[in-house]
Each structure stands twice: as C-alpha cells, then as structure tokens.
C-alpha positions as CSV (number, residue, x, y, z in Angstrom):
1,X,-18.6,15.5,20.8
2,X,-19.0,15.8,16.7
3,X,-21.4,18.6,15.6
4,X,-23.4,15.4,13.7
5,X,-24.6,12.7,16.2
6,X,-26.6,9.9,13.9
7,X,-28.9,7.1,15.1
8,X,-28.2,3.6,15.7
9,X,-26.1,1.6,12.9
10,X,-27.6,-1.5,11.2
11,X,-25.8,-4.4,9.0
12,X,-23.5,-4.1,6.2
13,X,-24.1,-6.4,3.1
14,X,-22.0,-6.8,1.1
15,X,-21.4,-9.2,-1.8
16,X,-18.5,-10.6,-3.5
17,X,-17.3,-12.7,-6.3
18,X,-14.5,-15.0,-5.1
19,X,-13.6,-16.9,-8.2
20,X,-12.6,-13.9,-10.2
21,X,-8.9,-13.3,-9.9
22,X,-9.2,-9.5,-10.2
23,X,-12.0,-9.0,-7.6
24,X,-12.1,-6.2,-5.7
25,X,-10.6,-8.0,-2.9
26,X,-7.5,-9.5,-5.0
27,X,-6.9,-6.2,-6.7
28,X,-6.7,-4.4,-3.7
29,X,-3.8,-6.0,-1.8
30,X,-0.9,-3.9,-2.5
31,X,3.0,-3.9,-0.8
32,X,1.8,-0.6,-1.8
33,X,2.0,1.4,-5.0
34,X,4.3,1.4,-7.6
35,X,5.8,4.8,-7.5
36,X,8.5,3.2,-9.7
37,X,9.2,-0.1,-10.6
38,X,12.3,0.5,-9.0
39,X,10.7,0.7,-5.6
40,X,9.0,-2.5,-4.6
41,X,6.4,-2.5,-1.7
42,X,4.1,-5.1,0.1
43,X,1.6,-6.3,-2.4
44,X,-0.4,-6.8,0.4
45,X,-0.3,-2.6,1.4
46,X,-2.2,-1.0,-0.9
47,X,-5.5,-0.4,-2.9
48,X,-4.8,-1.1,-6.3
49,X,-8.6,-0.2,-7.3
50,X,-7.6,3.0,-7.9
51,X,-3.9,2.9,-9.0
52,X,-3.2,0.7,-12.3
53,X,-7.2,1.0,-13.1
54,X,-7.1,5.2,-13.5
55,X,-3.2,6.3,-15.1
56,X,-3.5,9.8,-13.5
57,X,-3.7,8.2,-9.8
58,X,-0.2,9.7,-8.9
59,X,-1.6,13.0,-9.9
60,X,-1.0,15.4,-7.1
61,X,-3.5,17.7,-5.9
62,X,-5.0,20.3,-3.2
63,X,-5.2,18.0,0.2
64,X,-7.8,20.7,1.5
65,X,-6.8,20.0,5.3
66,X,-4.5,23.0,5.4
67,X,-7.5,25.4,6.0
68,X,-9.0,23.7,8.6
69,X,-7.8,24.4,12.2
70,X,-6.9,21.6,14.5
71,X,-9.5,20.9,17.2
72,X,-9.6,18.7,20.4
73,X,-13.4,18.4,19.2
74,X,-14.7,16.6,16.3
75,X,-15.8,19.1,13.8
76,X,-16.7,18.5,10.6
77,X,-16.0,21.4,8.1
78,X,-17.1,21.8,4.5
79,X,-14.0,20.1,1.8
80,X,-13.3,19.7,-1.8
81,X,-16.7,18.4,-3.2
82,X,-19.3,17.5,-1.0
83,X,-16.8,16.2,1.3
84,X,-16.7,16.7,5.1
85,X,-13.4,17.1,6.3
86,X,-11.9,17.2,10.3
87,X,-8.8,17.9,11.5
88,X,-8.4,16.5,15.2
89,X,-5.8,16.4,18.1
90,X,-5.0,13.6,19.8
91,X,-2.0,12.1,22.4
92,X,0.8,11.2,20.6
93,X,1.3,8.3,23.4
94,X,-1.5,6.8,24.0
95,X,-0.1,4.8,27.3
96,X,0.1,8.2,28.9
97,X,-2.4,10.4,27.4
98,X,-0.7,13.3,30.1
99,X,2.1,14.1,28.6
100,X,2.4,17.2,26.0
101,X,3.1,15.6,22.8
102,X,0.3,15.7,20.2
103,X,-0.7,14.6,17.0
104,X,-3.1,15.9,14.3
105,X,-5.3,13.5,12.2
106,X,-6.9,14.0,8.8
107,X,-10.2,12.8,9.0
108,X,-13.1,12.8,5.8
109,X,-17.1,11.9,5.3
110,X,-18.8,11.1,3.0
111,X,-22.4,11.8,4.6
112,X,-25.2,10.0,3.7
113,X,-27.5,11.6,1.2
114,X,-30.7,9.2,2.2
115,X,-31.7,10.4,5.3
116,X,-35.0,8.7,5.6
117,X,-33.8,5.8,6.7
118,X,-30.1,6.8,7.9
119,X,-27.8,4.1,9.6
120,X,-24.4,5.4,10.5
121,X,-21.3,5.6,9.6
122,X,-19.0,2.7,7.4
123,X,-15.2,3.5,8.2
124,X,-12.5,2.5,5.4
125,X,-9.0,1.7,5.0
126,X,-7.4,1.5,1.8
127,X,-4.2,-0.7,3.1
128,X,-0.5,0.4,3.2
129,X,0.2,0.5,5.6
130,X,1.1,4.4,4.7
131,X,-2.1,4.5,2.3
132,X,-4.1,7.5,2.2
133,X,-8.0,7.4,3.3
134,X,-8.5,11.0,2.2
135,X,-6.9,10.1,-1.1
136,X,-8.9,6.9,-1.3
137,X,-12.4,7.8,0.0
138,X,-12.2,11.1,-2.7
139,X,-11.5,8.5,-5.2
140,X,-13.2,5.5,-4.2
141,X,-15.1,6.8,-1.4
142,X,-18.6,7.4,-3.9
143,X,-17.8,3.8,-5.2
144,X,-18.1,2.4,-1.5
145,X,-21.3,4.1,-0.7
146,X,-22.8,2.8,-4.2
147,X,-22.7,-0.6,-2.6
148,X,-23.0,0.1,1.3
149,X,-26.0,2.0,0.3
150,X,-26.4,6.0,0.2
151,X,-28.2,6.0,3.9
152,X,-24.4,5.4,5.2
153,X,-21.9,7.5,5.9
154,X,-18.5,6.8,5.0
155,X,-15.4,8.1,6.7
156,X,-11.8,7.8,6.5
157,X,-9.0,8.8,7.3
158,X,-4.9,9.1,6.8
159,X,-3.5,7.4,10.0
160,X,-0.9,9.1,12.3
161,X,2.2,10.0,10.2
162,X,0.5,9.6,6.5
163,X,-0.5,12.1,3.8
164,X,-2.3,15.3,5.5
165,X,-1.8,13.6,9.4
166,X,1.0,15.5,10.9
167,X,3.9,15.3,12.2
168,X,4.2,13.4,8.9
169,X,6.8,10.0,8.3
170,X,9.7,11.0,5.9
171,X,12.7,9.2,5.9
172,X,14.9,11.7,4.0
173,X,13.5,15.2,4.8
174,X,12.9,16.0,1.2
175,X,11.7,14.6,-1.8
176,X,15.1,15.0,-4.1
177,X,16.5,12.9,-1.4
178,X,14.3,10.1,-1.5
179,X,13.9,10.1,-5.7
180,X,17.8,10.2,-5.3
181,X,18.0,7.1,-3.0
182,X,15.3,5.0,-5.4
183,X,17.7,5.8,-8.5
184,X,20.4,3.9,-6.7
185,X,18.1,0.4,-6.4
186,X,20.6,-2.7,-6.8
187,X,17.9,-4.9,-8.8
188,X,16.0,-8.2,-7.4
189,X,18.0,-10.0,-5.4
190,X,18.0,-12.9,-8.1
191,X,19.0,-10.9,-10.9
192,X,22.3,-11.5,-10.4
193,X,25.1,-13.4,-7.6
194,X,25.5,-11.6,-4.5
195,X,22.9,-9.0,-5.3
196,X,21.2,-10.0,-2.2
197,X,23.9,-8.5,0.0
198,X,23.7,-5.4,-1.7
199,X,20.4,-5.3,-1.2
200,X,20.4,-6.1,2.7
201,X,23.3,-3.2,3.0
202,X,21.1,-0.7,1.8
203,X,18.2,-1.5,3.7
204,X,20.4,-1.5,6.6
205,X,21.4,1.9,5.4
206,X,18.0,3.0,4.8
207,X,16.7,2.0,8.4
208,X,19.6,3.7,9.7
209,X,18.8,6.9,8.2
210,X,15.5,7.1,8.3
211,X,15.6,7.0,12.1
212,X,17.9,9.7,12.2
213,X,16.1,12.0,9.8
214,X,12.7,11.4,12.3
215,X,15.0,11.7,15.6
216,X,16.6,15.0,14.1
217,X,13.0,16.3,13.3
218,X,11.4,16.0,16.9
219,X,11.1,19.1,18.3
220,X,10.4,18.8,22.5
221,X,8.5,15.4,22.3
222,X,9.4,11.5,21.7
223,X,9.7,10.5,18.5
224,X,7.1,9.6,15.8
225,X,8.6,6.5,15.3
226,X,7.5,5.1,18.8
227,X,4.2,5.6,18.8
228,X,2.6,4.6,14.7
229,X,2.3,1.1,15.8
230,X,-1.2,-0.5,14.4
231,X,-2.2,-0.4,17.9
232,X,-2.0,3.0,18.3
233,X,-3.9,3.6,15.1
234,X,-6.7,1.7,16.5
235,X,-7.2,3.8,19.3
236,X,-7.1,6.9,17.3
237,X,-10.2,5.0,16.0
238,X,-11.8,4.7,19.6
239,X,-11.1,8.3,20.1
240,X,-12.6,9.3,16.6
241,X,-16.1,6.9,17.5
242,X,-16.3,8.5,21.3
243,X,-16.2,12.0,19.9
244,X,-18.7,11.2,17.0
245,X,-20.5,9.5,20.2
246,X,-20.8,6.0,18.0
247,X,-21.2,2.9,20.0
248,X,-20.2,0.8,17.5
249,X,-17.8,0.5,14.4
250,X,-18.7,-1.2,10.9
251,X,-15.7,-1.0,8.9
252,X,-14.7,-2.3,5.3
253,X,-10.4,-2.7,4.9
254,X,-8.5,-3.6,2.3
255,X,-4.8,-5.3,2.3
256,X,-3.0,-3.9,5.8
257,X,-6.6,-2.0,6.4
258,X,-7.7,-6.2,7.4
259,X,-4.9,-6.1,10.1
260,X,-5.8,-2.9,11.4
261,X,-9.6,-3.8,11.5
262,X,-8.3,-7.1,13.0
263,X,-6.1,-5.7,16.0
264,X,-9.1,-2.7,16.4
265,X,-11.7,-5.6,17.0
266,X,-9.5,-7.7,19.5
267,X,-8.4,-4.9,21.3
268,X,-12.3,-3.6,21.6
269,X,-14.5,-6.6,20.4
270,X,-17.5,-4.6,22.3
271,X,-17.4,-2.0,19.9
272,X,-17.3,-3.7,16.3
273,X,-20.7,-3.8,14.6
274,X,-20.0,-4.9,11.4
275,X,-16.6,-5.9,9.8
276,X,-15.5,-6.8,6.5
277,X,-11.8,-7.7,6.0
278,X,-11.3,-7.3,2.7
279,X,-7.9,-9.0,1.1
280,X,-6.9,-10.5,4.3
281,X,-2.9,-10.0,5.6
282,X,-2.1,-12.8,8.2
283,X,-2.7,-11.4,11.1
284,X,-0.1,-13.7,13.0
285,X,2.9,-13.5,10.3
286,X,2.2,-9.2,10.7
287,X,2.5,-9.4,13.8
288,X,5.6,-11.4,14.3
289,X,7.8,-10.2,11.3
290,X,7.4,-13.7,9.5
291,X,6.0,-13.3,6.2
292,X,6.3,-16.6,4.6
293,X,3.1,-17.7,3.4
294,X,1.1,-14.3,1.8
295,X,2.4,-15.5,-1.9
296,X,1.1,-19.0,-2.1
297,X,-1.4,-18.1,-5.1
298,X,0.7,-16.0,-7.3
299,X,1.8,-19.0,-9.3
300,X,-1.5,-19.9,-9.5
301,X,-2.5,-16.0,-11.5
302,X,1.0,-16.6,-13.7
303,X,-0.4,-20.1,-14.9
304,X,-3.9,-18.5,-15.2
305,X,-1.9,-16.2,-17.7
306,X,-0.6,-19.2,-19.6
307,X,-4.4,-20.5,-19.7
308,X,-6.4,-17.6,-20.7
309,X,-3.7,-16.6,-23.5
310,X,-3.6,-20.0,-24.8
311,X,-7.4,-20.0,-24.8
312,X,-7.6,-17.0,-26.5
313,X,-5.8,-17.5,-29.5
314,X,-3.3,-15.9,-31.3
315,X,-5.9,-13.2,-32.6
316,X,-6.7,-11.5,-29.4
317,X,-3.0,-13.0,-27.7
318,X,0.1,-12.0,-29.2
319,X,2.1,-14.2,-26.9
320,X,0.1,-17.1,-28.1
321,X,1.7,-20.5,-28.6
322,X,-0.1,-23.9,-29.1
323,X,0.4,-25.0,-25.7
324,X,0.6,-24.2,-22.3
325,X,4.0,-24.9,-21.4
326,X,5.4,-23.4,-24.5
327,X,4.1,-19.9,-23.2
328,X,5.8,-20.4,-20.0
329,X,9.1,-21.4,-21.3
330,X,9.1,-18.4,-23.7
331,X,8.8,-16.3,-20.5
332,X,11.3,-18.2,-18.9
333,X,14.0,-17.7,-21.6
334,X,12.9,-14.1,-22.4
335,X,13.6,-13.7,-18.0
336,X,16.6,-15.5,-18.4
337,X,18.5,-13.4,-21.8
338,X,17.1,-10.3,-19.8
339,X,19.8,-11.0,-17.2
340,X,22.8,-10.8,-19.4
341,X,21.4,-8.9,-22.2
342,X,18.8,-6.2,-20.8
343,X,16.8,-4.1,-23.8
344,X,17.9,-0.8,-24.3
345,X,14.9,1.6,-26.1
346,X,16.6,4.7,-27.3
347,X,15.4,8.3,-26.2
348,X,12.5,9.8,-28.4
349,X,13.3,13.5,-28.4
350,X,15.9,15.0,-27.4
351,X,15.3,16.2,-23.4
352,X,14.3,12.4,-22.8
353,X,16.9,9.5,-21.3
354,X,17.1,6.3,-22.4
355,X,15.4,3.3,-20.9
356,X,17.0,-0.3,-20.5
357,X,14.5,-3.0,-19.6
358,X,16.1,-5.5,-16.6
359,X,14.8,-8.5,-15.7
360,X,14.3,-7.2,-12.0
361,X,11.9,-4.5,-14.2
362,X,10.0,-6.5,-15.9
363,X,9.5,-9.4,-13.2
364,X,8.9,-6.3,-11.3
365,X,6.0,-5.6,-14.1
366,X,4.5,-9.0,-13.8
367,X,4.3,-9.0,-10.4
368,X,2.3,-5.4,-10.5
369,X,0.0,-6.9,-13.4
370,X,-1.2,-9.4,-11.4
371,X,-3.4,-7.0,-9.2
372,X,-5.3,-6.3,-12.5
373,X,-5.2,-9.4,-14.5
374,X,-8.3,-9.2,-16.6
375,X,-7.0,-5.5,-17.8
376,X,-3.6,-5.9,-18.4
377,X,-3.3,-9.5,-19.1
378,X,-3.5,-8.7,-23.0
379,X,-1.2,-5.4,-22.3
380,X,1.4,-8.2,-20.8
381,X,0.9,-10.6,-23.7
382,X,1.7,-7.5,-26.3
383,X,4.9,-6.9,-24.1
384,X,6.5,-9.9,-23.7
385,X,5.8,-10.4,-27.5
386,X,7.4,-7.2,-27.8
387,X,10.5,-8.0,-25.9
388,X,11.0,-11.2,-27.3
389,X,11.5,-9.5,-30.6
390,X,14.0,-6.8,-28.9
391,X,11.6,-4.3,-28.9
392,X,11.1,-2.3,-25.7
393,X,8.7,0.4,-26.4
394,X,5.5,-1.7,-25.4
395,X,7.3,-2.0,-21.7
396,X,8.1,1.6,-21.6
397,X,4.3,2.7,-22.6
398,X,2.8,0.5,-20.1
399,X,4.3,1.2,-16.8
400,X,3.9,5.0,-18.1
401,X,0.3,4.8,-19.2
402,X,-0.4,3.1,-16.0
403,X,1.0,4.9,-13.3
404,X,3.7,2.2,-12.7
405,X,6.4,4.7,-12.1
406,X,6.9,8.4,-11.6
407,X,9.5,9.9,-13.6
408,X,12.0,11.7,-11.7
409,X,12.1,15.5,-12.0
410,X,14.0,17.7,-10.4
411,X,12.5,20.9,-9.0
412,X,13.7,23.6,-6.2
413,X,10.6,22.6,-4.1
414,X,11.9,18.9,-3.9
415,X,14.7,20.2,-1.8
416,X,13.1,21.5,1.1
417,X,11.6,19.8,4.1
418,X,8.3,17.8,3.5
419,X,7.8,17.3,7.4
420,X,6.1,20.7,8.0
421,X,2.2,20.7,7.8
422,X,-0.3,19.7,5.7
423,X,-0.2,21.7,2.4
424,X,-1.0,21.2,-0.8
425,X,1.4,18.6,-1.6
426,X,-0.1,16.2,0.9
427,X,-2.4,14.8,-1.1
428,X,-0.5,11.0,-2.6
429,X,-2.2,7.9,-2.6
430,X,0.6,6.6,0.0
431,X,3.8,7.5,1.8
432,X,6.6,5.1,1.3
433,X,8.2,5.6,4.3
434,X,5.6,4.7,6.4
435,X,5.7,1.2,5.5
436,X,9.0,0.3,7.2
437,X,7.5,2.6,10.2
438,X,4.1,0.6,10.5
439,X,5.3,-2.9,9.9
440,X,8.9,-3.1,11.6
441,X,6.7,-1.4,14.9
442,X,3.8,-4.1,14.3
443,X,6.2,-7.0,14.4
444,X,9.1,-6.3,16.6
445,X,12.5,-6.3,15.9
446,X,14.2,-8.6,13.1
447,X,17.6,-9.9,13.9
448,X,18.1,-11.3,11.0
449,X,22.1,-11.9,9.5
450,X,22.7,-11.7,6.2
451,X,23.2,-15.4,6.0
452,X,19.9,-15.9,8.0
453,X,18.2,-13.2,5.5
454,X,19.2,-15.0,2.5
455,X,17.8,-18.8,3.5
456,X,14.6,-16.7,4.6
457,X,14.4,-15.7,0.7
458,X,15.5,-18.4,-0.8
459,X,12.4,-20.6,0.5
460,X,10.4,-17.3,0.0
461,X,11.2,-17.6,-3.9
462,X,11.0,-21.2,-4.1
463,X,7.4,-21.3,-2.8
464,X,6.2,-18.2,-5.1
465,X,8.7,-18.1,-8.8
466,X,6.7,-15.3,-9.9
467,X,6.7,-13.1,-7.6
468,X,8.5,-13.9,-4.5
469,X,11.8,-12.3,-5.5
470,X,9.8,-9.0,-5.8
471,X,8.3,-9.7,-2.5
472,X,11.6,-10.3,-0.6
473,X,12.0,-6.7,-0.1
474,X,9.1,-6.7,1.8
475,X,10.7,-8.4,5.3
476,X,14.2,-6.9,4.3
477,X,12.4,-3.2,5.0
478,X,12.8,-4.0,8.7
479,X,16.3,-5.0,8.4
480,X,18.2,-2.5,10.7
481,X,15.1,-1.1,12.1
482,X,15.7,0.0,15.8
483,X,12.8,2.1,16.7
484,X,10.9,0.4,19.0
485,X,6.7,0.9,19.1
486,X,5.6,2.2,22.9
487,X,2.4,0.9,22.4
488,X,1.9,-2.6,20.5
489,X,-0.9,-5.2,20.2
490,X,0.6,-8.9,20.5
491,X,-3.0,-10.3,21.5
492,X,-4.9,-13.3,20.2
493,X,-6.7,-12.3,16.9
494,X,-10.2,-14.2,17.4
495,X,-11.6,-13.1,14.1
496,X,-12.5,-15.8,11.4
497,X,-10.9,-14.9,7.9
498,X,-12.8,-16.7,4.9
499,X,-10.5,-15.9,1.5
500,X,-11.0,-15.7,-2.1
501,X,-9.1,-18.0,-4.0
502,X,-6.2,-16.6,-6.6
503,X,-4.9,-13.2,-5.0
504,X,-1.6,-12.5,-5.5
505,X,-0.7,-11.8,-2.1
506,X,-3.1,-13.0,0.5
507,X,-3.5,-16.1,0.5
C-alpha cells in the first residue's frame, strides 16, 4: 500500500469552450512533437499546450527519478519542487504476472494543498503515445490543479518504455544514430513523383531496425516490444490505484491519453469515477490501424486562416488580400514554386549551415501552426509574405523560436547507449520511438503493399489538402512492424465521445 491513503473522491468539473479553434482540447492533439520539421508525428499524440506555447519546451533537464530506489510498494519520495515522485516495479507481462521480467515506472503527484476538504487524486495523460507525464505534470501539472481545484491531487506518469520508465524504447541505441537517421528524411510524399516509395522503404527500414536494436538490448527476459500495448498500460494503472488503495479513477487525457482513458474504462468500467477525454483519437480506427477520418477539420482551420487574415486587414495581416480566395491561391502558388524552386537563406556567421525552405517544410509548418492558431496565425501570415518575396529568414526564426526543431549537434555523449537507466537526460517531453511501439501494438499488424499504401494516402490527402500529406506518415510508422503485443485490448469501447468543432486532428 502507498504511505498516503486519501478519502473518498468526488466529481470533476470541468469546463470548456468548444468553438475556439485553439482550445485546450484542439491544441493538445499532437502526432507528437515536432523535434524537427523533418520528423513528422501523429497530430493526434501529443500536448501541444506546452510545446509551441513556451520555445524552451525541448529544454533538457534533471528527471529526478535516478535517486529514488525502485520499490514493489508505492512510495512517494520528496522531487524537484514540491513534487512527489515514485518509482515502482511491476510485471513486464501482465498475462503471467509469475514470470521474472520486470519493469520500472516513473510515477509523480502533485498533492493537494487544500486539505480541508480533500477529494483524491485526478490522473493525467499528456497523449503520445510516447509523451511524458513527469515532463507534462512539472509543466502543466499546476495548470491542471488551477482548474480541478487545489483539494485534488494530481498524478502522472511516463508509461512503460517512455522518458524515466525503464527499460526505455529506443530504436537506434543512441542519440547520434537517430539525429543521423532524421537527417536523411525523403520529404512528403507529395513533394515530388515517386517520393512515396522512398518513403515506405525507409519506414520499412526503420521498423526493421528498431526491432532489432530492442531484441539486441533484452537481457534474460522477452522483449519490450511485446508487452507496451495500451492495454498493458492500463493495468499498470490498476496496479498504481490498488497500491494507493483508490477505488476509483477520475482521469483527464489528452490526444492518445483519450484512448488510453478509453481502453482503461472498458477494460475496468467499475473502477472509473470520473473521466474527461480530452481531444478525442477514434478509438476504433486506433485500434484497427485504419486512420482515415482524424483530419476531417483541418481544412476547415486553413480556411479559418483565410477568414481571419482577410478580416483583419492588411495592417495587422501581411498576407492580406481583398478576398478570400485570393489568399488561398497565393498559398497555393507559393506551395507549388516551392517544389521546383525551394528558398535557400544563407548562413549568418560563419559556424552556422545554410537552410533551404521545401515545400514538405513549410506544409510541414502549417500543419504544426494549426495546434496554435490564435498565436501563430499572424507569425504564418508574416512568413508566407516573407516567402513569397524570396525571403526565408521569417521561416527559419519561427520554427527556431518555437521549438519546432532541434538543431542537430554532435557531442560524445550522443554516441553511447540511451537504454540504461533513468538519468539525467531522461527528462524530454516525448520519445519518438515509442510511437511506432504503442500504436503498431494497439492495432495489429498492417499488411499493407506499397501499391495498397499509396491508394490509402491518396484518399487520405484528398479528404484533408492541408495537412493530410503530413499526416500519411502517421499509418506508414507501422509499415514493417513485426512485433507483436502479448497483451492487447480489441473490446467494445462503450464510452460516449462529444467533440469540439475545428481541431486539426480529431475530428
């Protein structure tokens, strides 16, 4: 049992405007973070609260887990600031809890400071899958207990595999290898003929490898790989609640945080309290691999661009025109030269590289702006002004200022193996590699050819211009995945979804 036992939870309010596009619900869904604009991820994965609103949010720093001893109890130790912090060890296969293999989750609290009238704990996800929850909840976690109200606690924590959990998910065994394999990225897969098949080769490649590097790294027990479905992360969660002695869960997730929240209450509907699903993935694409419908209101956020800049006026838009469908056919052409003659912005000093803007980068850049509208819609507006003069700078700036990317360095530390224990590098906002992990484990196997692939994108990007040729690599992550989960949920999902209107990837 948890040194801290609490009385009996009560509701969770919360409230929620649904017409803004950049609510907290539409700016959360993520296909993760953009650790470069050369790495695209779900934008249904991730919290974006914290990672294009603050620039520093790829700032590493001390996780804080590495001092604290791994327990089979719950207990909480003193962390960072205010924090409480857990480390806990758990079956690595839950379907036969017996056998030796183990893992270690990162677990954090915020408690409650109002005691007088205290009312439990509210978990958190912030999405990924592969996203943080000791990143988020140090981050966001004060944030969350503004609105759930200071007589909650709220905990999180980094799911089997991610950040300061360990053994951890890397596909590459070091960092140099993996900022090596994003330098090689081929470009959308409608940038230019037959890029698509390029594109499908290296994820087969990148499947292929990643399994080996986690097969090679198993040391006397089954692989990771087999056992970080979403199933086995909700029952992580059961364990977590028995050992705090909870009866029952109220939980708030964003993005892939929904689907975990989703498959935690089918699998133990006795147990959920409260639960607020918070940027809603489809439960039954995730779980069958399908993915065809999450982009339906992107087009709907571009056009909301063309409005709201129109509206504006040229004063506070520079990418004003008198109408409408001007706006968007500038777009369109500046999209269109970018594919035959990209913008190259020279180096400033004399250590720097270099920069040519693509059109995979800067559709790439639209598709990342839409999780913020209402902050970087007049940063976008500058850009594309910008560009259609030939100018790249205001490109460069942004996705610099903002976190978009993280400029590759190359340092002896990179070159050693990250899949040791949870040290002070452990603390990132997500781990890329957990996404093909997660998902491909969720949804089963995808058989799909080339050929097949391509007609599967081409209705993709007809049904979402703006962004579904970013999203594309999404599915394709699963391409030439082979490790198969031990332990996955393919149940009915009985919980009612309602959905704000306008999010660029859950709808």
């Amino acid at each position: 049992m948890a040194n801290e036992k609490r009385s009996p939870t009560a509701s969770l309010i919360l409230s929620q405007d649904s017409t803004q596009p950049c609510s907290l619900a539409a700016s959360c869904c993520g296909y993760g973070i953009m650790v470069s604009l050369r790495t695209c991820f779900h934008p249904c994965t991730l919290s974006w609260i914290d990672i294009i609103s603050h620039p520093t949010s790829q700032r590493r720093v001390g996780s804080g887990m590495m001092y604290i001893e791994p327990s089979e109890d719950l207990v909480w130790h003193s962390c960072f600031d205010n924090f409480k912090c857990a480390r806990l060890l758990l079956p690595l296969d839950w379907t036969d809890s017996s056998k030796p293999g183990r893992i270690t989750l990162a677990i954090i609290k915020i408690p409650a400071t109002d005691l007088s009238d205290y009312r439990g704990a509210v978990w958190t996800n912030p999405g990924g899958p592969g996203g943080s929850g000791v990143y988020s909840l140090r981050r966001n976690g004060h944030n969350l207990q503004k609105i759930v109200g200071r007589n909650h606690d709220i905990i999180s924590f980094d799911p089997r595999g991610i950040g300061a959990s360990t053994p951890r998910l890397d596909c590459w065994g070091s960092k140099q290898n993996s900022k090596v394999w994003k330098l090689q990225d081929v470009g959308l897969i409608d940038s230019h003929p037959g890029i698509l098949y390029d594109a499908y080769a290296r994820a087969y490649a990148l499947s292929g490898a990643c399994q080996e590097t986690m097969n090679q790294a198993t040391t006397g027990q089954e692989s990771l790989l087999n056992h970080v479905s979403t199933a086995s992360v909700a029952r992580d969660m059961l364990e977590i609640m028995t050992k705090m002695g909870t009866e029952k869960m109220k939980y708030w997730g964003f993005s892939y945080g929904t689907y975990l929240g989703g498959v935690f209450a089918a699998m133990y509907p006795d147990k959920v309290e409260r639960l607020v699903s918070d940027g809603n993935v489809d439960y039954l694409e995730w779980s069958t691999n399908t993915h065809t419908s999450f982009l339906h209101d992107s087009d709907k956020i571009l056009k909301a661009f063309y409005t709201y800049c129109h509206a504006a006026g040229p004063r506070l838009c520079s990418f004003y025109s008198p109408t409408t469908t001007e706006i968007s056919r500038r777009i369109s052409l500046i999209l269109s030269n970018l594919k035959t003659h990209p913008i190259i912005v020279p180096s400033v000093d004399p250590i720097s590289l270099p920069e040519i803007i693509t059109y995979s980068s800067l559709k790439r850049l639209i598709s990342a702006v839409f999780y913020r509208p209402v902050l970087l819609f007049p940063s976008l507006a500058n850009v594309l002004q910008s560009l259609e003069l030939g100018n790249g700078a205001p490109f460069v700036d942004l996705v610099s200022t903002f976190g978009m990317r993280t400029p590759f360095t190359c340092d002896c530390d990179s070159c050693h193996s990250d899949l040791g224990g949870p040290d002070e590098d452990a603390d990132i906002e997500a781990s890329d590699d957990a996404m093909a992990a997660v998902m491909c484990s969720d949804g089963g196997e995808m058989n799909d050819t080339a050929e097949e692939f391509a007609f599967y994108a081409e209705k993709l990007i007809a049904g979402a211009q703006a962004t579904g040729a970013v999203n594309v690599d999404f599915r394709m992550t699963c391409v030439g995945w082979k490790a198969k989960a031990k332990f996955r949920f393919t149940g009915a999902q009985p919980s009612l979804s309602l959905m704000i209107r306008n999010s660029p990837c859950c709808s």
